[in-house]
C-alpha positions as CSV (number, residue, x, y, z in Angstrom):
1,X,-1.4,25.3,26.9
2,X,1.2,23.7,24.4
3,X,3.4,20.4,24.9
4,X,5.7,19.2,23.1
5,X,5.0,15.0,22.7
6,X,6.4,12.5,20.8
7,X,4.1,9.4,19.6
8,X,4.0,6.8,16.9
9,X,7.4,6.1,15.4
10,X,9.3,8.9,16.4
11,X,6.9,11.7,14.3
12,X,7.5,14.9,16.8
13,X,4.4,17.0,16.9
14,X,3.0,20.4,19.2
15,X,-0.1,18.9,21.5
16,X,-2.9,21.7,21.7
17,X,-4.6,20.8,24.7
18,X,-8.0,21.8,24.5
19,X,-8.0,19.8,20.7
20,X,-7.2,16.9,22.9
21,X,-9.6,17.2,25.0
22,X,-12.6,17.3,22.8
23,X,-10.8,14.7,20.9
24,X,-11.2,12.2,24.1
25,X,-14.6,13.8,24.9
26,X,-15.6,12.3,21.6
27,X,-13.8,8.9,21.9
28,X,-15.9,8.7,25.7
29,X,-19.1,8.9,23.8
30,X,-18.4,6.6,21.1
31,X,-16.9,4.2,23.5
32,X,-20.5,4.6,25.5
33,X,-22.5,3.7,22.4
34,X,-23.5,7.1,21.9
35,X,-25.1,7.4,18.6
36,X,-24.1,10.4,16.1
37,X,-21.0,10.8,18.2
38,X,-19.6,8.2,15.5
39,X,-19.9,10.8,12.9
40,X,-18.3,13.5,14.5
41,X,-15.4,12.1,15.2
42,X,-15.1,11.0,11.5
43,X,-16.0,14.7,10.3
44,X,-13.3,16.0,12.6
45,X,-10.4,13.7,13.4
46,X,-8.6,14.6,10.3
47,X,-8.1,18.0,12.0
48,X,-6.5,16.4,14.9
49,X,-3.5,15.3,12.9
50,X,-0.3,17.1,14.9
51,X,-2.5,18.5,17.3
52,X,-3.4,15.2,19.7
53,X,-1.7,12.1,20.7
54,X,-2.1,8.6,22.4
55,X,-3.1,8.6,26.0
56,X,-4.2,5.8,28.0
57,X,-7.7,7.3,28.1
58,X,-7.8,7.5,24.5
59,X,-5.9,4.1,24.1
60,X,-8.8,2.4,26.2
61,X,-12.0,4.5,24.4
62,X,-10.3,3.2,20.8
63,X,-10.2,-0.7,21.8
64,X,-13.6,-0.3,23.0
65,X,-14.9,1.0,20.2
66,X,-12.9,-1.3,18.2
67,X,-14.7,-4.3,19.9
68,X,-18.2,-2.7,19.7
69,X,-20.6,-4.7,17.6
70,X,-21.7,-1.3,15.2
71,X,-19.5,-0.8,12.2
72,X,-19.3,2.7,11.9
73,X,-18.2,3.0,15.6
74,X,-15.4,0.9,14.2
75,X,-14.5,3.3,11.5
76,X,-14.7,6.5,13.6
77,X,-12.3,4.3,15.8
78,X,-9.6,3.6,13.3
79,X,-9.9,7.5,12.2
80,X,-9.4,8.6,15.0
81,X,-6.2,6.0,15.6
82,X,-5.0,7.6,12.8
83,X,-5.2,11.1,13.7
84,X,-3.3,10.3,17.7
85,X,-0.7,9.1,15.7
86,X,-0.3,11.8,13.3
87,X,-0.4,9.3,10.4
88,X,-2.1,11.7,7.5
89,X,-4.9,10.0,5.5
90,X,-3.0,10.6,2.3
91,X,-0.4,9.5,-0.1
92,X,1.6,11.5,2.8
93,X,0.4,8.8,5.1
94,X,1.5,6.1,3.2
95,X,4.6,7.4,2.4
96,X,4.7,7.7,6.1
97,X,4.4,4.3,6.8
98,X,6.3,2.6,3.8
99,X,9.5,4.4,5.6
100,X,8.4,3.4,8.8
101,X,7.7,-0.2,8.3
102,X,11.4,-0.5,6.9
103,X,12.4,-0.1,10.6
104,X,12.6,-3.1,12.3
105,X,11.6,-1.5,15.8
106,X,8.3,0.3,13.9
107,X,7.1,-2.6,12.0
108,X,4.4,-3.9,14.2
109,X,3.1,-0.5,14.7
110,X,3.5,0.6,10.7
111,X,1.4,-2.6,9.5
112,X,-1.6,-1.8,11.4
113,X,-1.4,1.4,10.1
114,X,-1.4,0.2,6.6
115,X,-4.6,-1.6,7.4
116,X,-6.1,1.7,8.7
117,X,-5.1,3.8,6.2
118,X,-6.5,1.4,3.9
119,X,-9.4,0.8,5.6
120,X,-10.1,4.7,5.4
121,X,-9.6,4.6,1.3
122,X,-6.1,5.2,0.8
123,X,-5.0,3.3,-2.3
124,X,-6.3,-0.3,-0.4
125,X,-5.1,-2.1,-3.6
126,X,-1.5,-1.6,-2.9
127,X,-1.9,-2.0,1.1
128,X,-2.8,-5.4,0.4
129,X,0.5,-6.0,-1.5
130,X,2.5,-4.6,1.4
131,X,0.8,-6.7,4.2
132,X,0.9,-9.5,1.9
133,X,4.6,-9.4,1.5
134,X,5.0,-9.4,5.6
135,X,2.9,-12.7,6.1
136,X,5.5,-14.9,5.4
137,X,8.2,-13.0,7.6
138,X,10.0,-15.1,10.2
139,X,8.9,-13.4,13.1
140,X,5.7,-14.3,14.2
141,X,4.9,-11.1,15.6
142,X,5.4,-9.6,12.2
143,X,2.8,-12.0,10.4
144,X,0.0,-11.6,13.4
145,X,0.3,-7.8,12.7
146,X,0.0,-7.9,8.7
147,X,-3.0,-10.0,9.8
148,X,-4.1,-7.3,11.6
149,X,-3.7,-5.4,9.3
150,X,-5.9,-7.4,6.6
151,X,-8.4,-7.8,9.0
152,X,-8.7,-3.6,9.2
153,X,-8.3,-3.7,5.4
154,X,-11.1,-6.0,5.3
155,X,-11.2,-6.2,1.2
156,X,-12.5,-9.4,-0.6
157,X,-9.3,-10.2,-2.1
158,X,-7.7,-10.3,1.6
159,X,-10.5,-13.2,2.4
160,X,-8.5,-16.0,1.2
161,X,-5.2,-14.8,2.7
162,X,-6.7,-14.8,5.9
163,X,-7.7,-18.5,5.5
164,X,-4.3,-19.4,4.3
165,X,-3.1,-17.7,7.5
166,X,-5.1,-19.4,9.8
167,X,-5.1,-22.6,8.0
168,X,-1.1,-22.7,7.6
169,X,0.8,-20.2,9.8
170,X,3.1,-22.2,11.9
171,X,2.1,-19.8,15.0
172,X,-0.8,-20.3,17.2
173,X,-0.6,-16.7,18.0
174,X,-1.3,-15.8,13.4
175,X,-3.6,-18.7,13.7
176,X,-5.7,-17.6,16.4
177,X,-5.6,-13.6,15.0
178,X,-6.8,-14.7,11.9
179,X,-9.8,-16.7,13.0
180,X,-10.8,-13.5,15.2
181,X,-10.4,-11.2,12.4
182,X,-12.4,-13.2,10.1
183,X,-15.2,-14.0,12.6
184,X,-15.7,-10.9,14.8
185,X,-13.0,-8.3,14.8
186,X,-11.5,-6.2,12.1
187,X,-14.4,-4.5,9.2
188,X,-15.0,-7.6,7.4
189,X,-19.1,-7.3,6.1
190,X,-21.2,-10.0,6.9
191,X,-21.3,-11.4,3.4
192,X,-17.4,-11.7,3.5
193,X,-17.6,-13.6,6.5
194,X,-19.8,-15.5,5.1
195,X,-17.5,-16.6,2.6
196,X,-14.8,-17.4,5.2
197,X,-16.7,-19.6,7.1
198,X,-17.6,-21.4,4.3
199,X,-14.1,-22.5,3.9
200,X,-13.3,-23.2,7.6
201,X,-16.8,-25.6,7.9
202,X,-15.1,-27.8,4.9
203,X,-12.3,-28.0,7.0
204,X,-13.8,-29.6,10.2
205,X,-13.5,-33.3,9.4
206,X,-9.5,-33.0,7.7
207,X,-7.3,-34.7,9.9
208,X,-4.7,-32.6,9.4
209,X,-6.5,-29.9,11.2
210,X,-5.5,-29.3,14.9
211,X,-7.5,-29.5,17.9
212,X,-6.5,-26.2,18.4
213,X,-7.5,-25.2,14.9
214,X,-10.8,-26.7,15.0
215,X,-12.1,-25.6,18.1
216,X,-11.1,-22.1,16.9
217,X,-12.9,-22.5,13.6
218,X,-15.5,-23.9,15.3
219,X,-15.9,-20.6,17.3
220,X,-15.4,-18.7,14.7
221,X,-18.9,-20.5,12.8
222,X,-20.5,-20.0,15.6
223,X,-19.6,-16.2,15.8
224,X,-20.3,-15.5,12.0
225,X,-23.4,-17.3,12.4
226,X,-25.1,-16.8,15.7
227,X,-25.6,-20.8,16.2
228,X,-24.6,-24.0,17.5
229,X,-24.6,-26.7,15.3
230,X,-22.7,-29.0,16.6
231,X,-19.1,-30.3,15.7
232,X,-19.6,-32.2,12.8
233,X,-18.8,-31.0,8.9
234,X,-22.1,-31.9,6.8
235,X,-23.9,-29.8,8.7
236,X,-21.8,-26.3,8.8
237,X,-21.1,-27.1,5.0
238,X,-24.8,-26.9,4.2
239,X,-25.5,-24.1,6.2
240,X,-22.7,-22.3,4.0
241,X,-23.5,-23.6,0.8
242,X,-27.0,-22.9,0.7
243,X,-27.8,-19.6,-0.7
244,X,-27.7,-16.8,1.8
């Protein structure tokens, strides 16, 4: 059986039910830490394009495969995010989203998608640019989603933006999404985290810093590196400096 749905930023598209259905089948077992499932759904979720959509099954098996600790269950995630909302991964989808990101009721949405499409190899060079450009846009909202965005991007050249971001954004709400997407969430490797907590340990002993801002950088040490060493700068610093 056919629907008719409507989902992403007003793309129409024909549901086939039964591609749905294997298409959540899949996101169950990924979500469940099956392994190989990963690469099935990155083999096939192309084909899902203008045949599936968002549900609040498939909604829930994306964000926990977002959050699980195994990269490539991340990538079959954001794949598969792609495909529900019919965003192509093409030129076709970025054209898709350069329109769609001029709409001030789509923006949000569009910017994430620029870090997935990105993320999945389409030209990631000129997604940075775009996200870029949206970090210093008045609306918070906005700037938390092009950091997003960079954190699904995940390139080394969108390291240092994401310090800036955390280190300057006159939001919380930026400042607190780019400490998480540095630390934990997002498809930053190891080795670029690395590098970002480097920069947040020499910040723990500036005054200008904010309680708030330190005890998220603080977390976000401990995340990267899977210890406690205390509050103080000399030590984080060393840890970070010494070769890895």
């Amino acid at each position: 059986m056919r629907q008719t749905d409507r989902r992403g930023p007003g793309q129409t598209s024909t549901v086939d039910s039964a591609t749905q259905a294997e298409a959540e089948q899949l996101l169950g077992r990924i979500a469940a830490g099956e392994s190989g499932a990963a690469d099935q759904v990155l083999a096939q979720s192309a084909s899902w394009t203008g045949k599936t959509h968002r549900t609040p099954k498939a909604d829930q098996f994306i964000l926990t495969a977002l959050n699980l600790p195994d990269m490539h269950a991340r990538e079959a995630a954001i794949s598969a995010e792609l495909a529900l909302d019919a965003v192509p991964q093409n030129e076709a989808g970025l054209s898709m989203l350069k329109e769609a990101v001029g709409n001030p009721s789509q923006r949000v949405w569009a910017l994430w998608m620029f870090g997935a499409l990105g993320n999945r190899g389409v030209d990631p060079v000129h997604t940075a640019k775009i996200l870029a450009s949206y970090l210093s846009d008045p609306d918070f909202n906005v700037r938390a989603s092009a950091v997003n965005g960079l954190a699904l991007l995940a390139t080394d050249e969108t390291v240092p933006m994401m310090l800036d971001r955390f280190r300057n954004d006159p939001s919380p709400v930026v400042e607190e999404r780019a400490a998480c997407g540095l630390a934990q969430s997002g498809m930053y490797t190891r080795e670029q985290r690395l590098t970002a907590a480097a920069g947040m340990a020499g910040w723990l002993d500036d005054s200008l810093l904010s309680t708030q801002q330190r005890a998220w950088a603080l977390q976000a040490l401990q995340d990267i590196s899977g210890q406690n060493l205390g509050t103080g700068s000399a030590v984080w610093r060393n840890g970070y400096e010494s070769p890895r």
